[in-house]
C-alpha positions, 0 to 999 in steps of 0.5 A: 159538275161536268167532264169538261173541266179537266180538274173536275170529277164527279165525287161518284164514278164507275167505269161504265159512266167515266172514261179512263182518259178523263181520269188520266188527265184529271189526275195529271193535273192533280199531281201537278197541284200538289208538286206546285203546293208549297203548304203540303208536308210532302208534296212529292209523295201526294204527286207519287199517289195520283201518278200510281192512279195514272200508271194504273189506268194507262195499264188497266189496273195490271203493273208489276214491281218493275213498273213501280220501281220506275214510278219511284225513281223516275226523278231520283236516279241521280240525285237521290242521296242517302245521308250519313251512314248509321253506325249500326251492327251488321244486319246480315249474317249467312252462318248465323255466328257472331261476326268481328266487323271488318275495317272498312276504308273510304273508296269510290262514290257508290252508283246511288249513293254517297257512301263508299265501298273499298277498292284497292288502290293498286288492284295489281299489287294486292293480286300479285300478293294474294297469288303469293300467298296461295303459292305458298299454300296459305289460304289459311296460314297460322303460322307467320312465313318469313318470306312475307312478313305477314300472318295474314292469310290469302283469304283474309288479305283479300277481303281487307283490300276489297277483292271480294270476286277472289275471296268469294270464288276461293271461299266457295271452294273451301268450307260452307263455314268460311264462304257463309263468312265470307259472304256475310263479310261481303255483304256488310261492307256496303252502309247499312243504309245502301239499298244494296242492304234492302235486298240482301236482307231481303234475299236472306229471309230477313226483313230489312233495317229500311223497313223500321228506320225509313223516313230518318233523315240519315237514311235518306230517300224511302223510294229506293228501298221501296223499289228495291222490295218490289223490284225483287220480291222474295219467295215468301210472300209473307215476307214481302207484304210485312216488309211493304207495311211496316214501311208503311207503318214507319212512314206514318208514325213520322206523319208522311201519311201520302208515303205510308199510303203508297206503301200500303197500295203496294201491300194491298192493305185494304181500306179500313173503317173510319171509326176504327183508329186500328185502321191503316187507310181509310181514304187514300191520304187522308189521315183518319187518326188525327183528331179530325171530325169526318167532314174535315177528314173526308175531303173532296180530294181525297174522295176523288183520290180513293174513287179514282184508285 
């Protein structure tokens, strides 16, 4: 075997021996065969692995969340949409109480999704009865005033027709209860399966719903919750690496292996031992757990895939 074919590398490279352009521009045209193979079961996250290896030989092995994050979402800004909303309970919870889950109305398209947030139909109106309300000193009325025919308070009111900047900015001044209510309100009034959700789960100290129900067809894309995850890592590193791989472990259990791989690449899972079924990789996607024998399992690509990374 020689460099001069571009879809040739040798099974055994170093870097002293192969230049990194050569491995650019064979992985180029790995990717390419893999988009272009109809029998793959998913071929788009074949692709995702050699053009991580790509990403990683343009940077001399030194990216960040956000570098990946574009990597994942370079075609699926647009049209990544995310199925149907599970009904699920709320995930996050800023008092750590028992929460009444809010009414929620259908409101204008989310920016990633095809789900929906509330937004007031006539946000003068709503503005000028929550002002009414705390001219008549009822951030948190009990009693009913006649003038209002309502016993809703102007906190409350806020928060049923999605004026979250007020109810937000008024809860922070109250008690540390009602803003941790507040918030926890907020928060749930996204989908459970809106990438909003990952981070906010995240950011409080909890490992997100995508983490162990991505790969559901009601969830949608995993590439965006995935982006979200290393696009805002956490302070607890911990925290980021079980999340990065129990994706991953979820994504195997559906046998997306080329998806779990790419999640475990990103945890920094390292390879594992062939005859260990424990083992989460051991040639990067090549499924060790099947019952393969070990010339069926350790393919020249995916040899090649796990040199070249």
């Amino acid at each position: 075997m020689t460099l001069s074919d571009p879809c040739v590398l040798p099974l055994v490279s170093t870097r002293e021996e192969t230049h990194k352009g050569d491995v650019i521009k064979f992985s180029q045209n790995k990717a390419v065969e893999c988009i272009r193979n109809t029998d793959l079961l998913d071929r788009h996250s074949a692709c995702l692995l050699w053009d991580v290896i790509m990403l990683l030989c343009r940077q001399n092995g030194t990216v960040v969340g956000t570098d990946i994050a574009d990597l994942l979402l370079k075609e699926h800004r647009s049209v990544w949409l995310p199925g149907k909303c599970p009904n699920e309970a709320n995930l996050i919870d800023f008092n750590n109480e028992p929460l009444e889950r809010a009414e929620e109305e259908l409101g204008a398209l989310s920016l990633l999704s095809d789900t929906f947030m509330t937004v007031p139909e006539n946000v003068g109106k709503e503005t000028e009865r929550f002002r009414e309300l705390l001219l008549f000193g009822r951030k948190k009325a009990r009693q009913p005033t006649p003038h209002l025919h309502t016993c809703d308070d102007a906190l409350e009111a806020a928060m049923k027709v999605g004026l979250w900047g007020h109810a937000l900015l008024l809860a922070s001044k109250m008690d540390n209860r009602t803003h941790a209510r507040v918030m926890t309100r907020f928060a749930n009034s996204l989908p459970i399966n809106d990438p909003l959700q990952t981070v906010y789960q995240l950011m409080s100290g909890r490992m997100p719903a995508s983490a162990i129900s991505c790969g559901e067809e009601k969830w949608g894309d995993w590439r965006p919750h995935l982006a979200m995850v290393l696009s805002n890592l956490s302070h607890t590193l911990d925290l980021d690496t079980r999340t990065i791989t129990t994706m991953g472990d979820t994504l195997a259990s559906k046998g997306l292996v080329d998806a779990a791989h790419f999640c475990y690449l990103m945890a920094q899972v390292g390879l594992g031992v062939y005859t260990q079924k424990s083992s989460k990789m051991v040639l990067v996607g090549a499924n060790h757990s099947l019952a393969l024998t070990f010339c069926q399992f350790a393919s020249n690509e995916a040899i090649q895939r796990t040199e070249a990374y």
